[in-house]
C-alpha positions as a Markdown table, in Angstrom:
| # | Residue | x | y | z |
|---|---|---|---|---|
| 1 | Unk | -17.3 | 18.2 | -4.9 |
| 2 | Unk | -19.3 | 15.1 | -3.3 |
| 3 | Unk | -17.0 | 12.4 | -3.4 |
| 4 | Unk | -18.2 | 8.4 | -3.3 |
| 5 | Unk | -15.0 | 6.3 | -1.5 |
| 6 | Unk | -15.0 | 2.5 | -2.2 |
| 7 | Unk | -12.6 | 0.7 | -0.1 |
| 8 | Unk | -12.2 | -2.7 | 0.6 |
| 9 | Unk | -11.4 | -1.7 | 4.7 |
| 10 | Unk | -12.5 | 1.0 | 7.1 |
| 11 | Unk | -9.7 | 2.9 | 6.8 |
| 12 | Unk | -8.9 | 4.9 | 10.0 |
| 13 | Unk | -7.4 | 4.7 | 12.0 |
| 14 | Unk | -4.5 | 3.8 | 9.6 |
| 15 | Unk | -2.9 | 0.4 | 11.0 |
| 16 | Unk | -0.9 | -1.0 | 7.8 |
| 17 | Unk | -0.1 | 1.5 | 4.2 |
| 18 | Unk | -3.3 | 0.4 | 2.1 |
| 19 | Unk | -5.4 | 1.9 | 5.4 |
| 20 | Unk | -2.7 | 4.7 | 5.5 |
| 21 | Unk | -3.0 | 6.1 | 1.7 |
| 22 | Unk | -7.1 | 5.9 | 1.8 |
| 23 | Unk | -6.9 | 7.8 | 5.2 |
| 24 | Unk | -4.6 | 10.3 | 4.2 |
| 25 | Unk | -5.7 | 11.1 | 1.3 |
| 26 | Unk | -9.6 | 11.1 | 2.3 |
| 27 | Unk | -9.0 | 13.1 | 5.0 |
| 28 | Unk | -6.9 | 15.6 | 3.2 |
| 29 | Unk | -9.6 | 15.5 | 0.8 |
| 30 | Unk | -12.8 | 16.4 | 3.4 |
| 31 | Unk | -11.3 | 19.6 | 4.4 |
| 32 | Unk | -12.5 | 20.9 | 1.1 |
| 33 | Unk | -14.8 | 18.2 | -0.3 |
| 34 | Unk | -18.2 | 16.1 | 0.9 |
| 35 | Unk | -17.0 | 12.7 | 1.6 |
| 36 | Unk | -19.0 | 9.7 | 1.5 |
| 37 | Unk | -17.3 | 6.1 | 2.5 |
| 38 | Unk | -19.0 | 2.4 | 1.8 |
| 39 | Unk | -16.3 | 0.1 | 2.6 |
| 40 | Unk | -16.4 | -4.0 | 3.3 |
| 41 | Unk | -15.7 | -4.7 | 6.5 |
| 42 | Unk | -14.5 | -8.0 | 8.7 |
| 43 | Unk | -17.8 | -9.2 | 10.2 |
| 44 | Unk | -15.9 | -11.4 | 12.5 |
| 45 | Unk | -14.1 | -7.7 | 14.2 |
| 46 | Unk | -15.9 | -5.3 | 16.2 |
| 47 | Unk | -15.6 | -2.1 | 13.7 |
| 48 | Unk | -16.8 | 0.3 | 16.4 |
| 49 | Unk | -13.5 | 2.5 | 16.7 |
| 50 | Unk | -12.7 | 2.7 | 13.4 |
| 51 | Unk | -16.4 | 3.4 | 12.5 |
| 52 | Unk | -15.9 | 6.7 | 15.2 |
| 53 | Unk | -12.9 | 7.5 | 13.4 |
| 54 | Unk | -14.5 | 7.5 | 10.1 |
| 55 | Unk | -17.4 | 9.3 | 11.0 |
| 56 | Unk | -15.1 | 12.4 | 11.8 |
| 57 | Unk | -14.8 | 13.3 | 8.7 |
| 58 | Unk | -17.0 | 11.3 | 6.1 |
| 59 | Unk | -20.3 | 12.7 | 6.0 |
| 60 | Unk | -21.6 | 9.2 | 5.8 |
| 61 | Unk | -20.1 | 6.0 | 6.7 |
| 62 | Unk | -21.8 | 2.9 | 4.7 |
| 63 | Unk | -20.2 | -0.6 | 5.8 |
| 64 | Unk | -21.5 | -3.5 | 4.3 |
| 65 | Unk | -19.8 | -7.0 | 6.9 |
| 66 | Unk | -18.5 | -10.2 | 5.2 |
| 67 | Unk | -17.0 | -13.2 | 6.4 |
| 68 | Unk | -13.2 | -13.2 | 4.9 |
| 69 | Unk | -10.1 | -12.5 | 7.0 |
| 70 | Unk | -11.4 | -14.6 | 9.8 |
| 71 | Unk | -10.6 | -17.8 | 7.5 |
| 72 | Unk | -8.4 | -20.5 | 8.0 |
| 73 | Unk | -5.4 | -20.5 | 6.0 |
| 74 | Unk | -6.3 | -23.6 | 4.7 |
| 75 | Unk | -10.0 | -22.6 | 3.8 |
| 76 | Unk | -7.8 | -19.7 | 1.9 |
| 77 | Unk | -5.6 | -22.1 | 0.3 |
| 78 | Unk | -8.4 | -24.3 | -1.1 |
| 79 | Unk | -10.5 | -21.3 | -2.3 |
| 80 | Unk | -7.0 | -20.2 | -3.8 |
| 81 | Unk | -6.6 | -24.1 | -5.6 |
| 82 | Unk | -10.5 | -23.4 | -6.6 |
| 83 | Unk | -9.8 | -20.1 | -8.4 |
| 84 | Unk | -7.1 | -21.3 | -11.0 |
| 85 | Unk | -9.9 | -23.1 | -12.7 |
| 86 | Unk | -12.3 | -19.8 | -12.9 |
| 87 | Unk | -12.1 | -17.1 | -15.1 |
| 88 | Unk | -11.6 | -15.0 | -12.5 |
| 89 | Unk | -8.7 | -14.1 | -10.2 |
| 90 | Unk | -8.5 | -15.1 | -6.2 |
| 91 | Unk | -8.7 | -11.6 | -5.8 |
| 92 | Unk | -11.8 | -10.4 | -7.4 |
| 93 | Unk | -14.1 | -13.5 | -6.1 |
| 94 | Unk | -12.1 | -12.7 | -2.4 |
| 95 | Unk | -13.6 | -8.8 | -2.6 |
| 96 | Unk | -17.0 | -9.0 | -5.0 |
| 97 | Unk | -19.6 | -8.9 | -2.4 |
| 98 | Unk | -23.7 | -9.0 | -3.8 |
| 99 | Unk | -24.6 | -6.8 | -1.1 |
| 100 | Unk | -21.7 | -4.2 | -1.7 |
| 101 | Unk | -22.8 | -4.1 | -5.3 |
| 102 | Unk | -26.2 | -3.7 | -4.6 |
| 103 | Unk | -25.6 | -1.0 | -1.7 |
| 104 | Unk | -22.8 | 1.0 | -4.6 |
| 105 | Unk | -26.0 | 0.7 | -6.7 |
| 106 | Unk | -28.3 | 2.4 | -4.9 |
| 107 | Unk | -26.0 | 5.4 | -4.0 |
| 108 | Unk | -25.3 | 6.2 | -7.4 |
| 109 | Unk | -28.8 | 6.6 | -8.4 |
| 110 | Unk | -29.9 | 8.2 | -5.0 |
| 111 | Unk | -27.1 | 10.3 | -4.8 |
| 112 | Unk | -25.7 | 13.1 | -7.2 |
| 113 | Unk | -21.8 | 12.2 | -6.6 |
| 114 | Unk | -19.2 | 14.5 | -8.9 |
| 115 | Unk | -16.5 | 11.2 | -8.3 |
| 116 | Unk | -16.2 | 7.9 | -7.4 |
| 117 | Unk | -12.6 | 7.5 | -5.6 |
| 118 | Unk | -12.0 | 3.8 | -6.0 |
| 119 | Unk | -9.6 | 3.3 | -3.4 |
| 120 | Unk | -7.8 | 0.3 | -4.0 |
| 121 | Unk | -7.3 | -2.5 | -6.8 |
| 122 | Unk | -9.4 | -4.7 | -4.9 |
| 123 | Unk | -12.1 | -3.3 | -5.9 |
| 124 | Unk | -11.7 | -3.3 | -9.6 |
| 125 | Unk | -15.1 | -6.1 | -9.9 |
| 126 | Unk | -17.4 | -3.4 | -8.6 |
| 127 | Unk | -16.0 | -0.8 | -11.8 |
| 128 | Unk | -16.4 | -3.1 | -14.2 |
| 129 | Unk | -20.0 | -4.5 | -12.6 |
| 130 | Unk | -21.2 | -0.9 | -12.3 |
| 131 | Unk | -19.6 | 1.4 | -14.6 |
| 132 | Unk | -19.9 | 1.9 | -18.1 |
| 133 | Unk | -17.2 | 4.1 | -19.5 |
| 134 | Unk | -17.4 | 7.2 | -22.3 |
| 135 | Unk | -15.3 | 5.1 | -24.3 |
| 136 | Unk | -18.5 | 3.3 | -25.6 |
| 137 | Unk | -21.0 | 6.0 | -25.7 |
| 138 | Unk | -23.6 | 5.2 | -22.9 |
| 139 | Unk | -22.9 | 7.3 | -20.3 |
| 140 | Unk | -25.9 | 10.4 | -20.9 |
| 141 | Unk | -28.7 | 7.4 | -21.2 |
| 142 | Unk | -27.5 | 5.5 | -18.3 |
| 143 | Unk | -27.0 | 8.5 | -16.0 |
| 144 | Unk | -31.0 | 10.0 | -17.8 |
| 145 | Unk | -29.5 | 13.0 | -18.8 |
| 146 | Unk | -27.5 | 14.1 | -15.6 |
| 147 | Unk | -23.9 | 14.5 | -15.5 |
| 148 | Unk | -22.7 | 11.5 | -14.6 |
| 149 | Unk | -19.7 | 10.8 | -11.8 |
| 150 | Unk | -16.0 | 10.5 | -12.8 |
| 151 | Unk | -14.8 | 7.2 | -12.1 |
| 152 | Unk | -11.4 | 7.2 | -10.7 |
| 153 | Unk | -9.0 | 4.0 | -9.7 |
| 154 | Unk | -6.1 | 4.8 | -7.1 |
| 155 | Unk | -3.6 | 2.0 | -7.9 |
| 156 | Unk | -2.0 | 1.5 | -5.1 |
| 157 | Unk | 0.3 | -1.1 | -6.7 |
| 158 | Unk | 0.2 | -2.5 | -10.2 |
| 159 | Unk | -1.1 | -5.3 | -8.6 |
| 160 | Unk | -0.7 | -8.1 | -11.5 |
| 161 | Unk | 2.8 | -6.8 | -11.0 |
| 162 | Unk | 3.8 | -7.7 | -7.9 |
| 163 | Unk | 2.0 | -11.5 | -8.2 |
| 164 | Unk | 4.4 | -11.6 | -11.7 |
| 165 | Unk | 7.8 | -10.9 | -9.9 |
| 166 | Unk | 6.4 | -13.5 | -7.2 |
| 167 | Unk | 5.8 | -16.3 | -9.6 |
| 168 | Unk | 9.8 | -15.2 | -11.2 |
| 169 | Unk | 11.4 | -15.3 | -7.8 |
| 170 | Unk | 12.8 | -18.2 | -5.5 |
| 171 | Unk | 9.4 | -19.3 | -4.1 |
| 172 | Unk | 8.3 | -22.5 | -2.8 |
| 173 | Unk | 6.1 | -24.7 | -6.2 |
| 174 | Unk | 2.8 | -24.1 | -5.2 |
| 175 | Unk | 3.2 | -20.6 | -4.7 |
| 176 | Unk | 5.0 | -20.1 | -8.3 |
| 177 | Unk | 2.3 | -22.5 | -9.9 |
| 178 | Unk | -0.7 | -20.5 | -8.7 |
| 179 | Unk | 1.1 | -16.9 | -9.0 |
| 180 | Unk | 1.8 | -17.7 | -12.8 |
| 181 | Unk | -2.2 | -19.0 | -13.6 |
| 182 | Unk | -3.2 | -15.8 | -11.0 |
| 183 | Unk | -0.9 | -13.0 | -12.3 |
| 184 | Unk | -2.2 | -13.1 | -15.9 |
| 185 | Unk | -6.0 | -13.4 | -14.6 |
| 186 | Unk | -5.4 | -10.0 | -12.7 |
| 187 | Unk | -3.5 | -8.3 | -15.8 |
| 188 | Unk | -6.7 | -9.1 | -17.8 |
| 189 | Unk | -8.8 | -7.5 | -14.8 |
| 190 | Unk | -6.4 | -4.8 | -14.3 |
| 191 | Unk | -6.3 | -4.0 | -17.8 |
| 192 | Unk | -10.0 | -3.9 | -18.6 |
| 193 | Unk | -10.8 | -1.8 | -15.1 |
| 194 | Unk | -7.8 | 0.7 | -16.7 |
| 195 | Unk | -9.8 | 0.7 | -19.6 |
| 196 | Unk | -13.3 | 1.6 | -18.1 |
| 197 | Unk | -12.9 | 4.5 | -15.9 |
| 198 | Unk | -12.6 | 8.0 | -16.7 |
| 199 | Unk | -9.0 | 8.1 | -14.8 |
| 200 | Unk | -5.9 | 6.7 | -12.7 |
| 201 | Unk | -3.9 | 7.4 | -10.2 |
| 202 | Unk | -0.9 | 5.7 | -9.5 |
| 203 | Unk | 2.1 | 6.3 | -6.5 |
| 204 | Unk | 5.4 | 6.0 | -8.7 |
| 205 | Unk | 6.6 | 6.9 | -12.5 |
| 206 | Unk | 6.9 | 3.6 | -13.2 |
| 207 | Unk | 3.5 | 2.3 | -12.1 |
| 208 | Unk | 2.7 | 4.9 | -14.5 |
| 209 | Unk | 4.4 | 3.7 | -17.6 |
| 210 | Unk | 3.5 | -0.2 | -16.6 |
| 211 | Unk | -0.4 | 1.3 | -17.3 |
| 212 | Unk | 0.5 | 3.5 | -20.0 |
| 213 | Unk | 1.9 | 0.4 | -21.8 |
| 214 | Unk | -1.5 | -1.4 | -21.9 |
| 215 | Unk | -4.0 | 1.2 | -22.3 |
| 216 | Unk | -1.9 | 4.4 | -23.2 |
| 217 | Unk | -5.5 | 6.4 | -24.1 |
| 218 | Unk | -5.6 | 6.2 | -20.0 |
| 219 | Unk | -5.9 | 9.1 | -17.9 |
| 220 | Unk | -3.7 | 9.1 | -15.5 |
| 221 | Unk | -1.7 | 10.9 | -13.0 |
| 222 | Unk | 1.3 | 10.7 | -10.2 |
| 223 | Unk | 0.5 | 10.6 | -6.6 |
| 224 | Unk | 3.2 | 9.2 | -4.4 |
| 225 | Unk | 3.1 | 7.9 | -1.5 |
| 226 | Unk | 3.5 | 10.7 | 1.6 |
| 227 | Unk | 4.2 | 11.5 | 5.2 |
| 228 | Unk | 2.7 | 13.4 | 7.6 |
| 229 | Unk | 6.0 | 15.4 | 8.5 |
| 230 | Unk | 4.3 | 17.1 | 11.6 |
| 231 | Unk | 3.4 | 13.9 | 13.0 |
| 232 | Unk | 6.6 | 12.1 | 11.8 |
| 233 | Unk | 9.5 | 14.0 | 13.2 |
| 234 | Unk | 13.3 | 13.4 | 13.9 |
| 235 | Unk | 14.4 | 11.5 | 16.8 |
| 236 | Unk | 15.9 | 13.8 | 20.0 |
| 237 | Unk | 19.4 | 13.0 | 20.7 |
| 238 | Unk | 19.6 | 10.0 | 23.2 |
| 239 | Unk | 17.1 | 7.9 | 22.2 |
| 240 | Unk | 18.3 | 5.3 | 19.7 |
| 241 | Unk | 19.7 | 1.8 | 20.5 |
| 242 | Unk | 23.2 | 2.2 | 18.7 |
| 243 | Unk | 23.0 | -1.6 | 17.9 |
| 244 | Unk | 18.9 | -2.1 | 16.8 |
| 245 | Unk | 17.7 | -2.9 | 13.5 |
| 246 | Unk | 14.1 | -2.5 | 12.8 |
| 247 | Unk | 11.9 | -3.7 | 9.7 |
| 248 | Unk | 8.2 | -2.7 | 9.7 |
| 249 | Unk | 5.3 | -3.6 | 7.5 |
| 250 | Unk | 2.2 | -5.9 | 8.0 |
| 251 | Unk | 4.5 | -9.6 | 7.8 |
| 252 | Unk | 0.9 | -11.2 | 6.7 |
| 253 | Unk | 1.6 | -9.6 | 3.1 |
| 254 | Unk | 3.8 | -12.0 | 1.1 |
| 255 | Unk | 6.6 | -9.7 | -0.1 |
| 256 | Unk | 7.1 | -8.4 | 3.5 |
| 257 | Unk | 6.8 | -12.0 | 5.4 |
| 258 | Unk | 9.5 | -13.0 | 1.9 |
| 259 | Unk | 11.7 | -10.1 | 2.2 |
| 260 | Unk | 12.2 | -10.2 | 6.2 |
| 261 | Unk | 12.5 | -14.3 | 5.9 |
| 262 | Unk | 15.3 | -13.9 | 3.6 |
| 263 | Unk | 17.0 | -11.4 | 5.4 |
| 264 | Unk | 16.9 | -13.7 | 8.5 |
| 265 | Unk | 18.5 | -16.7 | 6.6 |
| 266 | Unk | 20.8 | -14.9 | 4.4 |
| 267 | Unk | 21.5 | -11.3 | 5.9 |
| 268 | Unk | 21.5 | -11.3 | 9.5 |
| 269 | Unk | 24.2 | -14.1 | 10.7 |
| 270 | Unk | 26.4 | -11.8 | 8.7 |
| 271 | Unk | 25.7 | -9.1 | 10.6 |
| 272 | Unk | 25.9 | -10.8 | 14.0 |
| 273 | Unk | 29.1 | -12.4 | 12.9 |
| 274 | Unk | 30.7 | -8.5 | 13.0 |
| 275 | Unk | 28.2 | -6.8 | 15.2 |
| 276 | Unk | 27.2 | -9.6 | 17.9 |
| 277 | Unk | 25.2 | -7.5 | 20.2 |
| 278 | Unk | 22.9 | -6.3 | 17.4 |
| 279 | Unk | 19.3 | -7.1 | 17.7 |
| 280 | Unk | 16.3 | -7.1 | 15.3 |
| 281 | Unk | 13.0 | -5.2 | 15.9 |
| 282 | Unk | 9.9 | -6.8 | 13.5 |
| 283 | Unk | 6.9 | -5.1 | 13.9 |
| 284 | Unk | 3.6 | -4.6 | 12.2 |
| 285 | Unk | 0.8 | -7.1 | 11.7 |
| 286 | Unk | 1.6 | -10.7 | 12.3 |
| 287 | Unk | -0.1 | -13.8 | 12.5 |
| 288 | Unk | 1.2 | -16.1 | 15.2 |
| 289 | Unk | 2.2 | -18.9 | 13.0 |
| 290 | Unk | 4.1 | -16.3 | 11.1 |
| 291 | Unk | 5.8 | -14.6 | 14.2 |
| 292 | Unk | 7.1 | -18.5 | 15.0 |
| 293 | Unk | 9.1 | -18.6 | 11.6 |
| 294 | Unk | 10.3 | -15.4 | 12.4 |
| 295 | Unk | 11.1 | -15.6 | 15.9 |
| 296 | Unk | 14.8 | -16.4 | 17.1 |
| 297 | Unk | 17.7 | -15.0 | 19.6 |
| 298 | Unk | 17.8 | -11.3 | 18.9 |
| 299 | Unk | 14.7 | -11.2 | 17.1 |
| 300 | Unk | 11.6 | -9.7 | 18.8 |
| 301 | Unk | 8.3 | -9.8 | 17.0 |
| 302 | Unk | 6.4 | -6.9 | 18.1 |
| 303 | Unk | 3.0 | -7.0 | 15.9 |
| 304 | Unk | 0.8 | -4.1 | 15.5 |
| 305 | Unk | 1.2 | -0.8 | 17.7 |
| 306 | Unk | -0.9 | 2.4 | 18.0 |
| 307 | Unk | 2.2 | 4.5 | 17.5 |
| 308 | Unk | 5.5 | 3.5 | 15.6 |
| 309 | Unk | 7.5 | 6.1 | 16.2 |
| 310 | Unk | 8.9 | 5.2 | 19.3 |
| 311 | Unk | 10.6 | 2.6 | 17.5 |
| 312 | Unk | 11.5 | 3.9 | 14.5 |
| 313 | Unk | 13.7 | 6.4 | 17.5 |
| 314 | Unk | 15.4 | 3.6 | 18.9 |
| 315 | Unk | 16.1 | 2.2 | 15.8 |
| 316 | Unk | 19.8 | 2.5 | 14.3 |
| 317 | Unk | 19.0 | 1.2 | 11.1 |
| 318 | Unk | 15.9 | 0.6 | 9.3 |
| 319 | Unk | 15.9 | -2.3 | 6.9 |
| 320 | Unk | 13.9 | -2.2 | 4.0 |
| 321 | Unk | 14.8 | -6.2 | 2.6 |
| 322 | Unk | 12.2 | -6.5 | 0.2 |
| 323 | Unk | 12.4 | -8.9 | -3.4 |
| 324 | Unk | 9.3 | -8.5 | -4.4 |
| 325 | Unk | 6.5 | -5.6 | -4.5 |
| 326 | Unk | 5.3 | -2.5 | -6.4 |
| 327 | Unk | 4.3 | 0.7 | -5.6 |
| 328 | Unk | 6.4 | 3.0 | -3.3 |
| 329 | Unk | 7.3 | 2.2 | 0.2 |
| 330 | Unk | 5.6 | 4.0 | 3.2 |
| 331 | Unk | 8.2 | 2.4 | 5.6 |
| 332 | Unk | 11.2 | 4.0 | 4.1 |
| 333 | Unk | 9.6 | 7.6 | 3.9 |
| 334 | Unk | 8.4 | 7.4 | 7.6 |
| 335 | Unk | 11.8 | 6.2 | 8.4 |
| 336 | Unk | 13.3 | 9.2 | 6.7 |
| 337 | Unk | 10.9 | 11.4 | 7.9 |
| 338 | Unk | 12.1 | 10.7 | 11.5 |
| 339 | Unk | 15.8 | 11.2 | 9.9 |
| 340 | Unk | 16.9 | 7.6 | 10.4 |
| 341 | Unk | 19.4 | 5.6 | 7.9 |
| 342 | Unk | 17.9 | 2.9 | 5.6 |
| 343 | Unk | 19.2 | 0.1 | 4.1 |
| 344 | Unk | 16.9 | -1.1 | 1.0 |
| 345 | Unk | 17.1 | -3.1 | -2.2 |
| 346 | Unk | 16.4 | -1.9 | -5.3 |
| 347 | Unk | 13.1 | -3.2 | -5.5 |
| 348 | Unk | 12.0 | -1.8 | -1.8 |
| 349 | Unk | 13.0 | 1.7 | -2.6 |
| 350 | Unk | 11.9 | 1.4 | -6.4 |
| 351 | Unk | 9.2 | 4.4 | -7.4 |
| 352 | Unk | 10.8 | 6.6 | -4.8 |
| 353 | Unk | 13.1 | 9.3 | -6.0 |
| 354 | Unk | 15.9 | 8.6 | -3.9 |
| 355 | Unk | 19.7 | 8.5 | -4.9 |
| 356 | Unk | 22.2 | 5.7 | -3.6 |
| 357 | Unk | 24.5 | 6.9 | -0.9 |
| 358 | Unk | 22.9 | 10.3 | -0.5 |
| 359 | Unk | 20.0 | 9.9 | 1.0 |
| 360 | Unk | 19.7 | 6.1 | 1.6 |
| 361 | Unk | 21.9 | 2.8 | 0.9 |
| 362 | Unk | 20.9 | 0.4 | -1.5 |
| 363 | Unk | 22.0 | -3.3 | -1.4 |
| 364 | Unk | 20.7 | -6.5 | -3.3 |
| 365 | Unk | 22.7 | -9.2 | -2.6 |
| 366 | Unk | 23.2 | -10.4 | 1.5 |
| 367 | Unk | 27.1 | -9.6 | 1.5 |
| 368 | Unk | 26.5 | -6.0 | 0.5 |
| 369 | Unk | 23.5 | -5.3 | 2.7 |
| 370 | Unk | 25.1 | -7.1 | 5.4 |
| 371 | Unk | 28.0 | -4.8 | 4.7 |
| 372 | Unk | 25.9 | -1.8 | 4.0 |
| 373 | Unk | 24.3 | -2.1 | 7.4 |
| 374 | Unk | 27.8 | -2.8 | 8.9 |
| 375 | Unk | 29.1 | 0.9 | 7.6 |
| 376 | Unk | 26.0 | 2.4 | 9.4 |
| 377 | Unk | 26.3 | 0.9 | 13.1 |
| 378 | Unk | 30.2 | 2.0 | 13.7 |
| 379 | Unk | 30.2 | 4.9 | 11.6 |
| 380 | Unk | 27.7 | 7.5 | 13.5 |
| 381 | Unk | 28.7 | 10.8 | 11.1 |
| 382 | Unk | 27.2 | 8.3 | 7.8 |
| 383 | Unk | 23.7 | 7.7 | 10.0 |
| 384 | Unk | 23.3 | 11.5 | 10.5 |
| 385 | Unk | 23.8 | 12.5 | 7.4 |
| 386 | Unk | 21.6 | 10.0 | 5.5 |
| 387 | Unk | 18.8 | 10.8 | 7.9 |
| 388 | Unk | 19.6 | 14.7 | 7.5 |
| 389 | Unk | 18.8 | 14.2 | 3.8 |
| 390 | Unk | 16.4 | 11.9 | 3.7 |
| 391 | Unk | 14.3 | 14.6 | 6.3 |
| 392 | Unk | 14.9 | 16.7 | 3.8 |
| 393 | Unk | 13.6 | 15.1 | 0.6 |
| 394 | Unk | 10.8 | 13.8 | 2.2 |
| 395 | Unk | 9.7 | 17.9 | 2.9 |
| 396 | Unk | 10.3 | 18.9 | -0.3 |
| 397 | Unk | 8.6 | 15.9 | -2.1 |
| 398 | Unk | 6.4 | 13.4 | -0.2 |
| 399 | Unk | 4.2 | 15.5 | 1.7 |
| 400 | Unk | 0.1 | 14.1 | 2.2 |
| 401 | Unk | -0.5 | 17.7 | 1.6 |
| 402 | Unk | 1.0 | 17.8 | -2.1 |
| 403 | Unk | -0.8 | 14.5 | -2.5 |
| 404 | Unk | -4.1 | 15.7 | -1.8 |
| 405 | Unk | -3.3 | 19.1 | -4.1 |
| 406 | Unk | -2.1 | 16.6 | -7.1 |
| 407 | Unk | -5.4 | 14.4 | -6.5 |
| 408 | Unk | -7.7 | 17.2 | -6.2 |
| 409 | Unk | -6.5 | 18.8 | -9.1 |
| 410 | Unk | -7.1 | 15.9 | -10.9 |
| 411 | Unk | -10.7 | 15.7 | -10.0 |
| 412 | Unk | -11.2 | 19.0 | -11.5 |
| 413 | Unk | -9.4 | 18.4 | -14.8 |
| 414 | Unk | -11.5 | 14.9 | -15.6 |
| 415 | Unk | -14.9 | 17.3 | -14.5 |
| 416 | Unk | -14.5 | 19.9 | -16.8 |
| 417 | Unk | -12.8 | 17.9 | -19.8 |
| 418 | Unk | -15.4 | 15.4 | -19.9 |
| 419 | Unk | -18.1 | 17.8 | -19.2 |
């Protein structure tokens, strides 16, 4: 098949999980498919690595630069204030870009593409500016006669979702204000995008039934969240700091930079009150006024790597301290991957088909995941066999591999049934 990606990022090499999914998956995909990628990119960055990257295995590599993530914050606050009085959500004015629609455009009547893989919710505006679904008859005299392309959204969060729990949880007033007007602007967005194109894909059960609920004609389909399990291997004996906790996750994405606050304030002193020589690892992308909130005795803020696995070996216990957030967590299947013991919430392990005390330990409130945590740094025997089973769901069920299968086959069932 020929296969059009739209992506709101270049994304390889994979630095955070949105760049991680879309590189996974579109890899996995090229092996057996034609691959073509236009993606926005940060005009303010120099793109050339992950352009190389790219190039390895798309056929063709379309970028189209805007100004955006090289804002100030309070540039982004005031465009945020400006968007509660549009029809529109802060999201779709932040990714609809002329030139990207005019450039999508032009490749779908230049090019003869069997699907159009859009690879995150981001780009919902460019579906509903381009595509015109089956649902109201158009398709043959807009595509002159040819078969036209299968338009398929990869959710990788319900995305109205995750700004819903924010504007329910214990947020500052401005932020619940502007996640209540926002949330309900993205639902209508999601909702009509869900609507439009031929099918979905979604990482977790429940994502699934959140669609279904909405527009339950939708085609859709499950395809979790993976890990590469060669590349992601357990730890050799020696290497872990009995006494380090690590949390990792891009800390400029609110339910990570809320999650890992609260822990700090409300979950940690009790830990050091037991374990005093414990120490905190926090890495992934981090602004520097960010990594000051964060930053404190025993907590090192390490930012963005190349490789995390060296940490996640040292690591005793990986913390997944989320509140707020949908999908399924890549942290927590890396982590048990490498066969290390996690501590999660509900919320941060929700979508994953994990079992409580088995093969990870769940904790909501700071006394039990303080406690929780606790159990894991004297008791060695408990760590071992968490991360033994944890190794072991993730080969049997969260494989990139079986991803790419379930995705693929997907593909080939929208072709022929709307054929």
């Amino acid at each position: 098949m020929r296969i059009l990606f739209l992506t709101p990022y270049l994304p390889s090499p994979p630095t955070f999980g949105g760049q991680r999914r879309i590189h996974e998956l579109a890899t996995g995909l090229a092996s057996s498919h034609e691959i073509t990628l236009l993606s926005l990119v940060d005009a303010s960055r120099d793109q050339s690595v992950s352009l190389d990257a790219a190039r390895r295995y798309c056929q063709r590599v379309v970028t189209i630069p805007v100004i955006r993530s090289g804002t100030s914050t309070v540039a982004k606050r005031l465009w945020q204030l400006r968007s509660l009085f549009d029809w529109h959500s802060f999201e779709w004015h932040q990714h609809l870009d002329p030139g990207f629609l005019h450039k999508l455009q032009s490749l779908l009547q230049n090019g003869r593409f069997d699907i159009v893989h859009v690879g995150h919710g981001h780009m919902i505006p460019y579906i509903l500016r381009t595509h015109t679904s089956s649902i109201h008859g158009q398709r043959n005299a807009r595509w002159g006669g040819a078969r036209p392309p299968r338009f398929v959204l990869d959710e990788h969060n319900i995305e109205y979702d995750i700004l819903r729990r924010t504007a329910q949880g214990d947020v500052g007033f401005s932020r619940k204000v502007y996640s209540l007007v926002n949330w309900r602007k993205v639902r209508l967005e999601e909702c009509r995008a869900w609507r439009a194109v031929d099918g979905c894909t979604v990482t977790s059960r429940r994502d699934e039934q959140i669609l279904k609920r909405h527009v339950p004609e939708a085609r859709t389909t499950i395809v979790p969240n993976g890990v590469d399990v060669e590349y992601f291997q357990p730890a050799e004996m020696g290497t872990q700091r009995p006494k380090t906790l690590l949390f990792f996750g891009a800390i400029n994405y609110y339910p990570n930079f809320e999650g890992i606050s609260c822990f700090l304030r409300d979950v940690f002193p009790r830990v050091k009150a037991h374990h005093p020589e414990v120490d905190l690892q926090i890495l992934g992308r981090c602004p520097p006024d960010l990594g000051q909130k964060l930053a404190g005795p025993d907590v090192s803020i390490l930012g963005s790597v190349d490789d995390v696995r060296p940490y996640i070996e040292r690591a005793a216990v990986v913390v997944v301290p989320l509140r707020i957030g949908g999908g399924t967590r890549l942290k927590i299947l890396e982590a048990m991957a490498m066969g290390k013991a996690v501590v999660s919430t509900t919320i941060g392990a929700e979508g994953l088909e994990v079992t409580a005390g088995q093969d990870i330990l769940i904790a909501d409130d700071p006394e039990p995941f303080a406690r929780e945590i606790g159990r894991l740094l004297v008791d060695s025997r408990l760590s071992e066999q968490l991360g033994d089973a944890g190794r072991r769901l993730v080969e049997e069920r969260y494989t990139w591999q079986a991803s790419v299968r379930a995705l693929s086959g997907f593909y080939e069932r929208l072709v022929t049934e709307l054929d």
